[in-house]
C-alpha positions as CSV (number, residue, x, y, z in Angstrom):
1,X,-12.6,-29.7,97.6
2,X,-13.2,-26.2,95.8
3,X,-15.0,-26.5,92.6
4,X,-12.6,-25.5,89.4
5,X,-13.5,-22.1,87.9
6,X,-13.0,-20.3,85.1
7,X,-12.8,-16.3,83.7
8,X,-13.3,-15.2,80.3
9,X,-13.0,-12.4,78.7
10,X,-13.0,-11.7,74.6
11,X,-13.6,-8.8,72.2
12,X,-15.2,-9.3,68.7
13,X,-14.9,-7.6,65.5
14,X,-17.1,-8.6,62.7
15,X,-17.5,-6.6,59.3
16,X,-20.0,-7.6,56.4
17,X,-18.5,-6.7,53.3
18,X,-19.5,-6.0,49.5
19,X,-16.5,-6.6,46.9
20,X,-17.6,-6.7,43.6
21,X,-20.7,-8.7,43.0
22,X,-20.1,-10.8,45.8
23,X,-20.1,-10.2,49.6
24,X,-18.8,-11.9,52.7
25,X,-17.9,-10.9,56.4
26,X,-14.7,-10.3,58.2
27,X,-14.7,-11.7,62.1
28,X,-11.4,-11.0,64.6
29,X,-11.7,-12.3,68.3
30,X,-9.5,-11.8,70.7
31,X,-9.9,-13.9,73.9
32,X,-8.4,-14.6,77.1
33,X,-9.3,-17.5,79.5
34,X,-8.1,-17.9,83.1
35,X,-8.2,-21.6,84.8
36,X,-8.0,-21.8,89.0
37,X,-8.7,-24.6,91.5
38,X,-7.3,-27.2,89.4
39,X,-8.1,-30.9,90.4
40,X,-5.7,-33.5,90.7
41,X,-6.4,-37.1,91.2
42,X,-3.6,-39.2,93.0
43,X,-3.4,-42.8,92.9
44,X,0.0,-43.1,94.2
45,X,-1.9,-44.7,97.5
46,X,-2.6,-48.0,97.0
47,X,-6.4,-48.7,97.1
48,X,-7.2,-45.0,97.2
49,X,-8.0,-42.7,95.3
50,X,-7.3,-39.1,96.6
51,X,-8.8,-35.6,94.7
52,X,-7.5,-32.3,95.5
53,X,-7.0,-29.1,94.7
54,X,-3.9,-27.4,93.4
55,X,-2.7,-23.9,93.8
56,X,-1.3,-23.8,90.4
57,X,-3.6,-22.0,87.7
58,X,-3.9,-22.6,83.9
59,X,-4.2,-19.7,81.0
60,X,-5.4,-19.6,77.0
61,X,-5.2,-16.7,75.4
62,X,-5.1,-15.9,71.7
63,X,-6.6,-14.3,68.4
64,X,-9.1,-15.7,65.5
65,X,-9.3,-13.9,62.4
66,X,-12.3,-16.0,59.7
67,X,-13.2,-14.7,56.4
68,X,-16.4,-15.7,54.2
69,X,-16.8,-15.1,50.8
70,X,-19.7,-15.9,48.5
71,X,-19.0,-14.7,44.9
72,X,-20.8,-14.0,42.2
73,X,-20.8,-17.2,40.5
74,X,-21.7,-20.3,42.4
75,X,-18.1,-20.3,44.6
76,X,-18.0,-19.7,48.7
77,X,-15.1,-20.1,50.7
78,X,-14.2,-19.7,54.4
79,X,-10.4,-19.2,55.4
80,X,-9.8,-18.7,59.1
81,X,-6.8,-19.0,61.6
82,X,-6.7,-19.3,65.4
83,X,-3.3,-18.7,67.0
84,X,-3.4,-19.1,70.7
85,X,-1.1,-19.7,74.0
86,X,-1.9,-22.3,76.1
87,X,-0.3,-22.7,80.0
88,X,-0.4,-24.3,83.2
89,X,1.6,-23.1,86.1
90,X,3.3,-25.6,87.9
91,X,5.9,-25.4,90.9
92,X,9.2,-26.7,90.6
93,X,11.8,-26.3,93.0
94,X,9.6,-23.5,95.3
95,X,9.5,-21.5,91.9
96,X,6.2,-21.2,90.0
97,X,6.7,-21.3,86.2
98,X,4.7,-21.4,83.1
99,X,4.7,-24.5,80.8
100,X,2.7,-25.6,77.6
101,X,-0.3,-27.8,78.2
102,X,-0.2,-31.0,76.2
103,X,-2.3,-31.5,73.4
104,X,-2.7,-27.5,72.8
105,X,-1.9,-26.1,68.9
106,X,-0.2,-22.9,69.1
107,X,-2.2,-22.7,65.5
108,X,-5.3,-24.0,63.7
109,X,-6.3,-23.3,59.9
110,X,-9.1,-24.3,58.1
111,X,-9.8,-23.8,54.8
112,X,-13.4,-24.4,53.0
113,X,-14.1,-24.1,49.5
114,X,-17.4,-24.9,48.0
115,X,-18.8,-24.6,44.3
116,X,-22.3,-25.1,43.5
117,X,-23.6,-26.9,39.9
118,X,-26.8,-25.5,39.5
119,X,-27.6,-27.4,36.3
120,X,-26.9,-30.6,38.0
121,X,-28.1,-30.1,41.4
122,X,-24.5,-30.8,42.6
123,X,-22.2,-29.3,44.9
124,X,-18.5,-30.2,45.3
125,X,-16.7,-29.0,48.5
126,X,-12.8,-29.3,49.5
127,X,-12.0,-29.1,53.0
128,X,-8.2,-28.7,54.9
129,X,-7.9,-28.1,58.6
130,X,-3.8,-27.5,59.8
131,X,-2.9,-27.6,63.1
132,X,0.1,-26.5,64.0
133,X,2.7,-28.0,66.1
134,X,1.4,-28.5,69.9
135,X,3.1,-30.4,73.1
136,X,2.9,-34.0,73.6
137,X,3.5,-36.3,76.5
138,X,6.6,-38.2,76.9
139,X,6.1,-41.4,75.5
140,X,9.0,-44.8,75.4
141,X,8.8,-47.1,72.7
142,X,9.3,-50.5,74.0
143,X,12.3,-52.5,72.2
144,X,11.8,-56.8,71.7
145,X,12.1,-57.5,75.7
146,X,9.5,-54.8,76.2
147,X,11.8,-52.5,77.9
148,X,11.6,-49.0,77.4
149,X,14.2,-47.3,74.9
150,X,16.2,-45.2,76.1
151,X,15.0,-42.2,74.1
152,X,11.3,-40.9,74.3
153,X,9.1,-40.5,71.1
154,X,9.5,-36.5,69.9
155,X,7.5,-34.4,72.8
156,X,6.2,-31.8,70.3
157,X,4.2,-33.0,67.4
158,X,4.6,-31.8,63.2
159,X,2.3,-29.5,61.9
160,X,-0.4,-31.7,60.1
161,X,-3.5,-31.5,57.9
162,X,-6.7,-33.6,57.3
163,X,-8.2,-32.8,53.7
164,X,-11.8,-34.1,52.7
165,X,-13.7,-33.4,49.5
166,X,-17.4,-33.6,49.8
167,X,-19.6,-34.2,46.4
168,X,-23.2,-33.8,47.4
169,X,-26.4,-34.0,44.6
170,X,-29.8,-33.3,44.8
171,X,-32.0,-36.2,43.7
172,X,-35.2,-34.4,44.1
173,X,-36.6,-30.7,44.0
174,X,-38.9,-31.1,46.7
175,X,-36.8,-32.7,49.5
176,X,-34.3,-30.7,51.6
C-alpha cells in the first residue's frame, strides 16, 4: 500500500487599498491541486476488509477573488467568491475519464456585513454564504413496502444559502 499524496501549487495577488476615507484589500488566488495513490476500501469480501491503491488520480483547481472594506463610518464588509473544478479520474470501459467528485460546489459566496454602534457598545452583523450547485450521490427513496422507487432523488443539488445575523453588545469597558 503506497501512501496518498498530494501537489499544490497557487499564485496570490493581494492589494491594500485607500478609497475615500476608508480602506480595504483586494486578494485573487489562483490554485491548482493534484490527488495520486488514491485508497479504496473493498468490502465486497465477506469478513474482509481489503485497502488498495488505485491508478486513477483526482484534481481541484480554481480562482478566489475576496474584498474587505472598512469605511469611514462604523460599516465593514467582506464579499468573496471561490469558483473551482473538482475531478476524479475513473476507468470505464479501458477508457480513463474525468468525472465530478460528489459533494464539490463549482461556487461558494459569502457575504459579511458588519456595522458598529459606538454609543451603545453594539455591533450588528448579517452573514450569507451561497454555494452553488455541486454533485450528489444517487440516492432511492423507498415507497410503503420499502422498495426502492424507480427514480433516484436529483444527482446535482440547487444552489443554496445559510443567512445569520449576529447582534453582539458590550456590557463592560474593561472586558474583551
Amino acid at each position: 500500500l503506497e501512501p496518498e499524496q498530494s501537489y499544490n501549487a497557487s499564485l496570490s495577488f493581494n492589494q491594500v487599498y485607500t478609497l475615500g476615507n476608508g480602506s480595504g484589500t483586494l486578494d485573487i488566488e489562483a490554485f491548482y491541486t493534484h490527488f495520486e495513490n488514491k485508497i479504496v476500501v473493498d468490502y465486497s469480501t465477506p469478513g474482509m476488509i481489503i485497502y488498495r491503491n488505485v491508478p486513477e488520480y483526482a484534481q481541484t483547481m480554481g480562482i478566489g477573488l475576496s474584498v474587505n472594506h472598512r469605511f469611514s463610518f462604523p460599516l465593514s464588509f467582506n464579499l468573496g467568491i471561490n469558483v473551482q473544478e473538482v475531478t476524479q479520474s475513473i476507468t470505464e470501459e479501458e477508457e480513463v475519464i474525468s468525472i465530478p467528485i460528489e459533494f464539490a460546489p463549482k461556487w461558494t459566496g459569502l457575504l459579511s456585513m458588519n456595522y458598529e454602534f459606538k454609543k451603545l457598545r453594539m455591533t450588528v452583523g448579517y452573514n450569507v454564504s451561497v454555494t452553488g450547485p455541486m454533485q450528489l450521490p444517487k440516492v432511492y427513496d423507498l415507497d410503503s413496502n420499502g422498495e426502492p422507487l424507480s427514480n433516484p432523488r436529483p444527482t446535482t443539488s440547487p444552489t443554496f444559502a445559510i443567512h445569520s445575523l449576529k447582534v453582539s453588545k458590550n456590557f463592560n469597558k474593561g472586558w474583551a
